[in-house]
C-alpha positions in Angstrom: -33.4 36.2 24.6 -36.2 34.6 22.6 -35.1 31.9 19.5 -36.6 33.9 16.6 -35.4 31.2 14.2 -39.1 29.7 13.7 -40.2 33.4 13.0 -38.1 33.5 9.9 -38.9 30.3 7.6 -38.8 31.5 4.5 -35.3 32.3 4.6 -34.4 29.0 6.3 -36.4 27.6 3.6 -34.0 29.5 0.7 -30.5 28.9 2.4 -31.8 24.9 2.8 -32.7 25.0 -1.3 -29.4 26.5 -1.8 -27.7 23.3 -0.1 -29.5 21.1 -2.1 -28.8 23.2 -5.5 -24.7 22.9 -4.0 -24.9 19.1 -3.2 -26.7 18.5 -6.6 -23.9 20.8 -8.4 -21.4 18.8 -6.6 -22.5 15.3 -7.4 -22.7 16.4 -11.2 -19.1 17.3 -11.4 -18.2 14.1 -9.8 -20.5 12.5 -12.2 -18.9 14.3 -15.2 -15.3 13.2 -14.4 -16.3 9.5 -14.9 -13.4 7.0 -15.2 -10.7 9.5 -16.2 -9.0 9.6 -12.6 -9.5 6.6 -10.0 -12.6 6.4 -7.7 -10.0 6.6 -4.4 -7.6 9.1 -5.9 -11.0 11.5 -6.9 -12.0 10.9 -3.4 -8.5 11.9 -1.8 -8.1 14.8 -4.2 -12.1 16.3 -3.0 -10.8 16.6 0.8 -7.0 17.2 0.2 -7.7 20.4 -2.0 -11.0 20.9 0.2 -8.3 21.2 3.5 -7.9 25.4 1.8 -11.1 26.0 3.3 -9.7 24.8 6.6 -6.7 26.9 6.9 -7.9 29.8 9.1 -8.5 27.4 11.5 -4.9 26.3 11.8 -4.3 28.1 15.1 -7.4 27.3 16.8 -6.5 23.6 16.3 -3.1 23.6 17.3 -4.3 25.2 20.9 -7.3 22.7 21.3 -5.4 19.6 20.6 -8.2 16.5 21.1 -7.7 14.2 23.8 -7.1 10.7 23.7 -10.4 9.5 23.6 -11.1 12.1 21.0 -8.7 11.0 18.9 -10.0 7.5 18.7 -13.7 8.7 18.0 -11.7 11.1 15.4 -9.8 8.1 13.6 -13.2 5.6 14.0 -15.2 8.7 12.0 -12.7 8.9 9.4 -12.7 5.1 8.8 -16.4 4.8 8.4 -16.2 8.2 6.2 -13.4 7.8 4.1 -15.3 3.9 3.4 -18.9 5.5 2.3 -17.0 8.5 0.8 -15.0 5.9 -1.6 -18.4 3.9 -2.4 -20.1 7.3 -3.4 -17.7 8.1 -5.8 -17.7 4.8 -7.1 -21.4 4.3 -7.6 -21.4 8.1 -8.8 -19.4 7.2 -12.0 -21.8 3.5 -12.3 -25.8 4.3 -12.0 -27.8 7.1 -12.7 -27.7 11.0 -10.9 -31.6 10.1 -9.5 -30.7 6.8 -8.0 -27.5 8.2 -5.9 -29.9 11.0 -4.8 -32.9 9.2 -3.8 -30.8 6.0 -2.5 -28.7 9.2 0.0 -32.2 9.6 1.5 -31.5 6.7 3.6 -28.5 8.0 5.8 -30.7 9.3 8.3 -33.2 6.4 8.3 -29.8 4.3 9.5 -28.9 7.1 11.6 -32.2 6.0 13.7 -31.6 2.8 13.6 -28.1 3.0 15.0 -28.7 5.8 17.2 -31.4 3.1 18.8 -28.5 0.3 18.6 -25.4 2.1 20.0 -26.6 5.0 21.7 -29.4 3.9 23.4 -32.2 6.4 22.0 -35.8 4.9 22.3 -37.1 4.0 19.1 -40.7 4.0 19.5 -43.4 1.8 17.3 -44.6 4.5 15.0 -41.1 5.7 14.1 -40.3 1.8 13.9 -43.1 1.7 11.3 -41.8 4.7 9.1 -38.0 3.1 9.4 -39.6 0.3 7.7 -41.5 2.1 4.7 -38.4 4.0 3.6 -36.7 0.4 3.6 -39.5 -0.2 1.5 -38.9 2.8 -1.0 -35.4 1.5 -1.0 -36.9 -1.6 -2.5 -38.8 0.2 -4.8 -35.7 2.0 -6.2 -34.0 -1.2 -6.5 -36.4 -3.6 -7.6 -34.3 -6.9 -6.9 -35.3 -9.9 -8.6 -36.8 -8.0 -11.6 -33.8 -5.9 -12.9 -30.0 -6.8 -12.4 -28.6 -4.9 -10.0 -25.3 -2.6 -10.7 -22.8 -2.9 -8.0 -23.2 0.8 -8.0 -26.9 0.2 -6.2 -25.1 -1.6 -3.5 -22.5 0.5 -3.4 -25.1 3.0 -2.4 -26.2 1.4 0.4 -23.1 1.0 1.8 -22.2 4.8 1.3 -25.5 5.6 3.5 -24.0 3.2 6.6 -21.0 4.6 6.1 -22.2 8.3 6.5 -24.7 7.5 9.0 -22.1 5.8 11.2 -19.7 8.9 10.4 -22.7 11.2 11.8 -23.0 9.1 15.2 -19.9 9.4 16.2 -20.1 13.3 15.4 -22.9 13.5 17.1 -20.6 12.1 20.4 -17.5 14.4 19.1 -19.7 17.7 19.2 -20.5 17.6 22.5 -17.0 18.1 23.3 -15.4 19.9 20.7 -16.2 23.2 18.3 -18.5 22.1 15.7 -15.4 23.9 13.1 -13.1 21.4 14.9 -15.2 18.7 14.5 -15.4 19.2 10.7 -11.8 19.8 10.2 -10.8 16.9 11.6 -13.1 15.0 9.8 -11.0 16.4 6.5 -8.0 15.6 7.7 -8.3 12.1 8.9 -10.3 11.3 4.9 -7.5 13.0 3.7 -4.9 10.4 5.5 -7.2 8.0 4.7 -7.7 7.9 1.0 -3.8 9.0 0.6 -2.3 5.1 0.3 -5.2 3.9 -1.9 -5.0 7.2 -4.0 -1.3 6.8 -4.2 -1.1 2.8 -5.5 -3.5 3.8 -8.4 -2.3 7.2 -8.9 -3.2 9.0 -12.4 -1.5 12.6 -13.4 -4.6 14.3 -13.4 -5.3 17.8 -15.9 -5.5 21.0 -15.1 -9.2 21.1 -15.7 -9.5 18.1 -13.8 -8.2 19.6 -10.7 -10.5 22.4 -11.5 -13.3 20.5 -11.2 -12.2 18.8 -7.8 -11.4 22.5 -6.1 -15.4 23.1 -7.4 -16.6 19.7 -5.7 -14.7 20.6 -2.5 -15.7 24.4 -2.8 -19.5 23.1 -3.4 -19.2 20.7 -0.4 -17.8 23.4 1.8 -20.6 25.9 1.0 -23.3 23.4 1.3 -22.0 22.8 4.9 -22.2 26.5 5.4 -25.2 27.5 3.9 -27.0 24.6 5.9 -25.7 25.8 9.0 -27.3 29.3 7.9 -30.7 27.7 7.6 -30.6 26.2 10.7 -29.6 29.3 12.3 -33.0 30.8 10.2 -35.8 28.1 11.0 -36.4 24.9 12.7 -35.1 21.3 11.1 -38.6 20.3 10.6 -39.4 23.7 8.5 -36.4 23.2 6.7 -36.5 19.6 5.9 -39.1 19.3 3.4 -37.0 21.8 1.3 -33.7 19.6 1.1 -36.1 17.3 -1.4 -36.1 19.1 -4.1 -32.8 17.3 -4.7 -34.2 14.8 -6.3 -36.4 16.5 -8.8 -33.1 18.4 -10.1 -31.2 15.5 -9.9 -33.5 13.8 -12.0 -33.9 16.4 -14.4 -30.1 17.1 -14.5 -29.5 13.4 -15.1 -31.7 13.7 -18.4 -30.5 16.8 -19.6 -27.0 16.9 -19.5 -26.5 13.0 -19.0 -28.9 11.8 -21.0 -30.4 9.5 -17.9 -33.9 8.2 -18.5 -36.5 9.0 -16.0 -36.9 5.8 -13.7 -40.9 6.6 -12.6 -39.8 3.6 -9.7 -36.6 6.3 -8.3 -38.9 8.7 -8.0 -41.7 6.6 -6.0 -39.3 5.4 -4.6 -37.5 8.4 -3.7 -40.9 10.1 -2.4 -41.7 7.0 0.1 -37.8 7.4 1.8 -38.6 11.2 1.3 -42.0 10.8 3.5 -40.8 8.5 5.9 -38.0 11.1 6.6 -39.6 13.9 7.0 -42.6 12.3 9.2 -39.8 10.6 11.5 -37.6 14.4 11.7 -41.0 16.1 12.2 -41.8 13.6 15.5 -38.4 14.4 16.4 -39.2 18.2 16.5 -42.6 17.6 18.5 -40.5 15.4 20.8 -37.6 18.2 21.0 -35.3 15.4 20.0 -32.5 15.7 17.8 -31.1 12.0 17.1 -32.1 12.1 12.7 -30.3 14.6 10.7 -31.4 16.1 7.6 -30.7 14.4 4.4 -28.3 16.8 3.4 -26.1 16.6 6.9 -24.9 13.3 6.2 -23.5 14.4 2.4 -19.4 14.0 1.4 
């Protein structure tokens, strides 16, 4: 049967700006929570309440137990997760809505990188070249040597290596598990992971704390799907250009409701990572290649 997905782009297009409104939603409510409740404990408390989402797929899991291998590519993933999940919310609560968004641009520009490093995926001289430029808009962003930098910034980066190295070692787990299983797992090992950290500086949290958490979990969970949807609808390189728009509401969410200056250097920034991206996932689509994924793939 033919793939009609490239037939349909506008509403590949819609579901992928529905993601981005979700992920934006989502990083706001972690935003809003500040200081109240610890950076691990928020952390835990996203993917232990998020495990809900996951129960209908109790039975399938039980009778597709991974294999030993699996399990150590399962445990590796949630390491390098639960470490750029805990750095996200930390820088979250430290430097501007704009500056997580446009610095999260990044996780697929080391995606490239470590997918030429570790998997062995040729990394040819133009795509070399636009690596480098979105290291450059990363520059631009942080502008070290003429402003001090909040450990938040580094944070940042540390979140995107964390993420990316999360998405290579999914991109190994997929090919030999159900793409549900794949995510579930990722839940439960974050879960496990966050638990003893979350537990040593636990806080009683409120009731409309918790609410709040069940929303960033609900929010993750239906960006995932609605994602999925769009690439069901259109090709990643149609679809790409869409999950961008992220910024511009993150930047005008952080001046509206957080009363966060507009940074004209995030957003030029932002738009350099944002070019070199889509130029790299659009070589990717003429090549038939999928190694980078979208910006909005590599999310918590």
């Amino acid at each position: 049967m033919e793939d009609t997905r490239a037939h349909r782009p506008g509403r590949g297009i819609f579901w992928m700006v529905l993601t981005g409104f979700q992920f934006v939603g989502m990083t706001a409510l972690v935003k809003s929570l500040g200081t109240a409740i610890p950076v691990y404990q928020s952390a835990f408390l996203r993917f232990a309440l998020g495990l809900v989402f996951f129960i209908p797929l109790v039975p399938s899991l039980m009778r597709a137990l991974p294999t030993g291998r699996q399990v150590r590519l399962i445990a590796a993933r949630g390491v390098a997760h639960t470490i750029g999940v805990s750095l996200w919310f930390y820088a979250m609560v430290r430097i501007p809505l704009a500056d997580v968004t446009a610095l999260n641009y990044l996780n697929p520009i080391y995606v490239t990188l470590g997918a030429s490093l570790f998997l062995g995926e040729r990394l040819a001289l133009r795509r070399l070249i636009a690596v480098g430029i979105a290291l450059l808009g990363a520059v631009v962003i942080l502008r070290p040597g003429f402003r001090e930098l909040d450990p938040g910034h580094i944070a940042m980066l540390g979140t995107s290596l964390g993420l990316a190295t999360s998405y290579l070692i999914a991109k190994q787990l997929s090919t030999q598990m159900n793409s549900a299983h794949v995510v579930a797992w990722l839940s439960i090992a974050v879960t496990i992971g966050l638990m003893p950290m979350a537990v040593t500086h636990w806080v009683n949290p409120t009731l409309p704390q918790l609410g709040l958490l069940l929303a960033v979990a609900g929010l993750a969970t239906g960006a995932h799907y609605t994602m999925t949807l769009a690439f069901k609808e259109a090709p990643v390189a149609v679809t790409q250009p869409a999950t961008f728009l992220q910024l511009v509401w993150a930047v005008a969410l952080g001046a509206l409701v957080f009363g966060e200056g507009i940074d004209p250097f995030t957003v030029l920034g932002g738009g350099v990572i944002i070019a070199s991206v889509s130029y790299i996932t659009w070589r990717e689509a003429m090549i038939k290649r999928k190694i980078t994924p979208p910006a909005a793939a590599t999310k918590s």
